[in-house]
N, C-alpha and C positions, 0 to 999 in steps of 0.2 A: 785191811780196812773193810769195814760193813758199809751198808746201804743207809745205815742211819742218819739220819737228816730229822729237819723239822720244817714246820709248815703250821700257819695260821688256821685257828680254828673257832667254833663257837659253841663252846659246852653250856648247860643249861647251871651247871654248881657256880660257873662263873659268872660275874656281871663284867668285869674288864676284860681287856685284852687277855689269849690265852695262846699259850702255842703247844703246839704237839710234839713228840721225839719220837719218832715212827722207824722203824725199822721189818726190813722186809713185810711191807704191809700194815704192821701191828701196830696199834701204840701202846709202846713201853714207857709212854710218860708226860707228862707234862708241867710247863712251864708259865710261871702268872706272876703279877705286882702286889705285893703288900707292902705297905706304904715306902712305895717309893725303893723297894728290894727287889731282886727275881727270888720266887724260892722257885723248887722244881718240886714235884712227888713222882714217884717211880712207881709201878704196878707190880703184881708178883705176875708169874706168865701162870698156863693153865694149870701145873703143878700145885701153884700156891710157891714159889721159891723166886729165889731173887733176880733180876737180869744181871748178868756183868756183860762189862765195855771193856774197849781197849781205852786207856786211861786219854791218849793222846787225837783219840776219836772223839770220845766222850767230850771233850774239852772245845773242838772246832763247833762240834753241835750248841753246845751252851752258849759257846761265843756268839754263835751264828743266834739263835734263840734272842737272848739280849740283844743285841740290837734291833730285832723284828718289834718287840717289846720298847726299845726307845730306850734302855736303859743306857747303852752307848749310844753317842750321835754316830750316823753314819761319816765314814772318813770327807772332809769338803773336797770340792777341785784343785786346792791347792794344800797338799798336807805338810806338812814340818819339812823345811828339806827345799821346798818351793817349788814350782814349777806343776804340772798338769798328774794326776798316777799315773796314765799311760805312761809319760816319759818317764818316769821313775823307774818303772817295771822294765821299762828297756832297755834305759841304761843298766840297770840289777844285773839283766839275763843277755845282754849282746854277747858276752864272751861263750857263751854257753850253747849259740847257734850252731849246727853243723855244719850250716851251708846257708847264703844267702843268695836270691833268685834277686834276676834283672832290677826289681824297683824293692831293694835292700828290706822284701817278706824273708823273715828267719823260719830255718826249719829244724826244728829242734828235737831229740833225743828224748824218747818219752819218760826217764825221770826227770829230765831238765823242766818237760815240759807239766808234768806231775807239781812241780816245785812250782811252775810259775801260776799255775790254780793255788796252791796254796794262799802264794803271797796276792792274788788279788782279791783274794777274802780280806786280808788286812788293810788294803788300799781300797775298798770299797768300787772294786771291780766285780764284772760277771766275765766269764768268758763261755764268748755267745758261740763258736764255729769251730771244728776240729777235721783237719784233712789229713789220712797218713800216706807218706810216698816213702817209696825206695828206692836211695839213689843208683843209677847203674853209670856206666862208661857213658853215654850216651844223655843221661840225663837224669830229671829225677822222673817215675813212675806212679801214678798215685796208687794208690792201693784196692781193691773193690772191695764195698762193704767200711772202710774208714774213712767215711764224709760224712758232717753231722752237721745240722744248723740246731743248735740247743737252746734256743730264741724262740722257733715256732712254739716247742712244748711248751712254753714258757709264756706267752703273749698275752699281754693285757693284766698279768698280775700285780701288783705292788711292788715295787722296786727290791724292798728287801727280801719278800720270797721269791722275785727275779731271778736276784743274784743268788742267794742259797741254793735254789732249784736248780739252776744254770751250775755253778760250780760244783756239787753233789751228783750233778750226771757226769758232769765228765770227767771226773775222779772216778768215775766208777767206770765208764768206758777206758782210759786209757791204762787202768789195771786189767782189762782184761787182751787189750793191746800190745801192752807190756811181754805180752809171750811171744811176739813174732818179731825173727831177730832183723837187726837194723833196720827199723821201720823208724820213720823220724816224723814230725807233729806240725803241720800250718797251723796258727791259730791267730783266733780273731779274739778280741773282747771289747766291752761296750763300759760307759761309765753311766751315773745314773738321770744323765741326759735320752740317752738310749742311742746317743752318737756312737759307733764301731769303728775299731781300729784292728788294720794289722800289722801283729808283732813283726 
């Protein structure tokens, strides 16, 4: 998985809303309304040649895009299925905890936890906080260097580059977390109240 993400912008070609597809720094593209459509345009990079994506990256980015755009509504508090997306996400992901601490925080296995940034993109989640520990005999350990509150970077923006912002970093941290064996994930995430819950 890349860096690529998107992020609200204000081109001068455009008069509407526009968003950007930015990858490591660059923008490789961008995303606008005509009537009532998203179209995207893509850049060539400095060659003059094409970008390629990973098809199933490419795909969260647009997602994420479109809804910045208003094309999709964002998911409400209460989505299909009923009840709150916190609770949703939790029931999803309980079985998938390694371990629960005194006041029932899950601590989860970092493709569990890789999976559950996934799905709070669809639930119209952010997930604001990330701690990693290792359990030992004695307890669990937190780890140095794996605490993140991904809210600060984040603060004061629009909800929808909030949440992209917020779930794009930490997709990207806990892939690079991913290489230290048995390390397991606290995680916190917020709805777009900017109320925080932990899993």
């Amino acid at each position: 998985m890349t860096d690529l993400h998107a992020r609200e912008a204000e081109l001068p070609d455009f008069d509407g809303p526009v968003v950007e597809l930015i990858e490591e720094g660059r923008s490789v593209g961008v995303a606008y309304l005509e009537d009532g459509a998203m179209l995207v345009e893509f850049h060539t990079d400095e060659d003059g040649a094409a970008w390629a994506f990973d098809v199933a990256d490419l795909q969260r980015v647009l997602d994420t895009a479109a809804a910045m755009l208003g094309v999709d509504e964002p998911v409400a508090a209460a989505p299909p299925g009923g009840g709150h997306p916190v609770d949703r996400l939790a029931e999803e992901f309980d079985a998938a905890a390694d371990f629960r601490g005194e006041e029932d925080e899950g601590f989860y296995p970092v493709p569990a936890a890789a999976a559950i940034v996934a799905r709070c993109e669809s639930l119209g989640l952010a997930v604001v906080a990330l701690e990693g520990f290792i359990r030992l005999d004695r307890g669990l350990e937190p780890v140095a260097g794996h605490q993140v509150d991904l809210a600060d970077a984040h603060a004061g923006e629009p909800w929808l580059t909030f949440q992209a912002g917020c779930n794009v970093q930490a997709r990207a941290l806990l892939e690079r977390w991913s290489m230290r064996s048995g390390l397991i994930v606290a995680m916190e995430v917020a709805d777009d109240s900017g109320e925080r819950f932990v899993l």
